[in-house]
N, C-alpha and C positions, 0 to 999 in steps of 0.2 A: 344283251337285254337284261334288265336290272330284276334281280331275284322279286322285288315287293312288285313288281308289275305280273311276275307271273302265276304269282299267285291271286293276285287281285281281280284276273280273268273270270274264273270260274264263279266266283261270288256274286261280282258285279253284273253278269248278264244273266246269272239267274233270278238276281232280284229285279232287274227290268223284266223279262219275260216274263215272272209270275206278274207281277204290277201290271205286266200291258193285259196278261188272260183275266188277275182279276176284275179289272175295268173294263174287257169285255162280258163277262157274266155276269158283275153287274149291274155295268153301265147300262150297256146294248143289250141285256138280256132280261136280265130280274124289273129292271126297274120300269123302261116302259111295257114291258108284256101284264105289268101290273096297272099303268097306267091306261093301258090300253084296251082292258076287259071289256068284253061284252058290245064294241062298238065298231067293229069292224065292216068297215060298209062297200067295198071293191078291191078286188084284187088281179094285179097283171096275173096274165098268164102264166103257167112254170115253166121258163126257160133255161134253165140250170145255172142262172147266176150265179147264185148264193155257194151252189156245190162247188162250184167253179175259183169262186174266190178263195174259199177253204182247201180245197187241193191246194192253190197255185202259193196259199200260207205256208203250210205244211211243206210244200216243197223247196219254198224259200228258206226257213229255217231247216230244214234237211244240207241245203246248198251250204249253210254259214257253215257247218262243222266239217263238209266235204273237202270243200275249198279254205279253209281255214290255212294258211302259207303254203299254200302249195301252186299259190297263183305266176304268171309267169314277171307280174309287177307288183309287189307287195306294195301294202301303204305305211304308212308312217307309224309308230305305236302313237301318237297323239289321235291320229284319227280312229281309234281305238274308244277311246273315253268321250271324241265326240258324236260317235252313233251310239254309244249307252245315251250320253245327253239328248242326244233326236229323238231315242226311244219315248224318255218322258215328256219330249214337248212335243212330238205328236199321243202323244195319250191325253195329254192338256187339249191341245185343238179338238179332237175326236172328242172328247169328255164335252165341252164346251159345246161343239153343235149340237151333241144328244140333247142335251142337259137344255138348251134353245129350243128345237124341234117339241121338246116336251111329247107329251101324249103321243104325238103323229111321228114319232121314227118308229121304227121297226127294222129288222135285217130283211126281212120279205119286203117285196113291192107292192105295197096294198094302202088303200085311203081308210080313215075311219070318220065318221059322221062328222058332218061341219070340219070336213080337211079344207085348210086355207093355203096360201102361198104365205110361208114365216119369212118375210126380210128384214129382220133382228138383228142383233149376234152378228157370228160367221158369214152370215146369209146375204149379209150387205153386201158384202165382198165376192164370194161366190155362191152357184148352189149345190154344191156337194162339199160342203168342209170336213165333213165327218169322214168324207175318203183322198179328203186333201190330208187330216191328221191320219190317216193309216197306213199311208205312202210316206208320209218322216217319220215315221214306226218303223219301218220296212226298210228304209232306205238308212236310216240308223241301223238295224242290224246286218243292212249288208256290208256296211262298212264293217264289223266286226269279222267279216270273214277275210279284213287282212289284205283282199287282195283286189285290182281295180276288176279282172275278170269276173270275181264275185259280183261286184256291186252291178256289172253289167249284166249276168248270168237272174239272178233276183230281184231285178228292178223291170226287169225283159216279162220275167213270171210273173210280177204282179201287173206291172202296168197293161199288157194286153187282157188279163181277166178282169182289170176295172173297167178299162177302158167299154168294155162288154156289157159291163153291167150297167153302167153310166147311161148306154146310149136303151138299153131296155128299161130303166128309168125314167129316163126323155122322154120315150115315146108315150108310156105308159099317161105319167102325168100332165102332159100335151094335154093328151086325148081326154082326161078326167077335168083338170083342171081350168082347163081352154084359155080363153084370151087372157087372165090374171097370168097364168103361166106363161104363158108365149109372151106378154110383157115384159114380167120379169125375167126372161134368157134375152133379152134384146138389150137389158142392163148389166149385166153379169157375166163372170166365164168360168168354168165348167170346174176348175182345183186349184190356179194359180192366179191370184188378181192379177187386172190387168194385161193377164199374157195367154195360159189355156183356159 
């Protein structure tokens, strides 16, 4: 393995990581909780989504440095630099639906006065993009851990905690948003055009 590649590890994925957390706080945090003041008009239930999704982060990047070559099929060093690369184009997708959503994203499940159905953006496409871009986030850093065990081991962790929250989002906005919603899922699919 070539001396400037091993050094170039340590650099490169901490400037993605920082990048993806500061576009989490704030993308997803500072900016619509700003936008979103004082109009908060329904909110699902607490079903441990949110906590849920946050473990199963944490535990995914826990997995990258566990399994980091220790896997029983290593991958290639090229697929190295391209889940750094996925990192930033899913923080571009993720960015882009917030940045669409405007006002009405939030990390909780909740409406705020005059909540519509946005088919915009992302939206045309599917109606979760913002966790279609967190999964080529994810799925970028599990390729960094090198190994196809990993990407199986962290793609396993997220995807059954979205998949959770997805469907407590369905239900939630069904119920709030009625026939505009249930139209728009009859157009659309759920992270992947075309396919989920």
């Amino acid at each position: 393995m070539p001396v400037q590649f091993i050094y170039s590890i340590p650099a490169l994925f901490i400037i993605a990581i920082l990048a993806w957390l500061f576009s989490e706080i704030i993308g997803s945090r500072i900016i619509p909780a700003w936008r979103a003041r004082g109009s908060v008009q329904a909110g699902a239930p607490k079903r441990g989504s949110t906590p849920l999704i946050f473990m199963s982060l944490s535990i995914a990047i826990f997995l990258v440095f566990a399994l980091r070559s220790h896997g029983l099929v290593n991958l290639p060093v090229w697929s190295w630099y391209l889940g750094i690369l996925l990192v930033f184009a899913g923080i571009a997708v993720r960015q882009w639906a917030i940045a669409t959503l405007g006002r009405f994203f939030n990390v909780r499940v909740r409406l705020l006065k005059d909540h519509h159905v946005v088919t915009s953006g992302p939206y045309r496409l599917v109606r979760h993009p913002s966790y279609t871009g967190l999964l080529i986030i994810i799925f970028g850093i599990s390729l960094t851990s090198a190994s196809w065990e990993g990407v199986i081991v962290i793609m396993a962790a997220i995807g059954i905690s979205l998949w959770y929250r997805i469907r407590v989002e369905e239900r939630f906005l069904t119920k709030e948003l009625g026939r505009d919603y249930a139209e728009y899922r009859k157009h659309t699919k759920y992270l992947i055009p075309f396919l989920l």
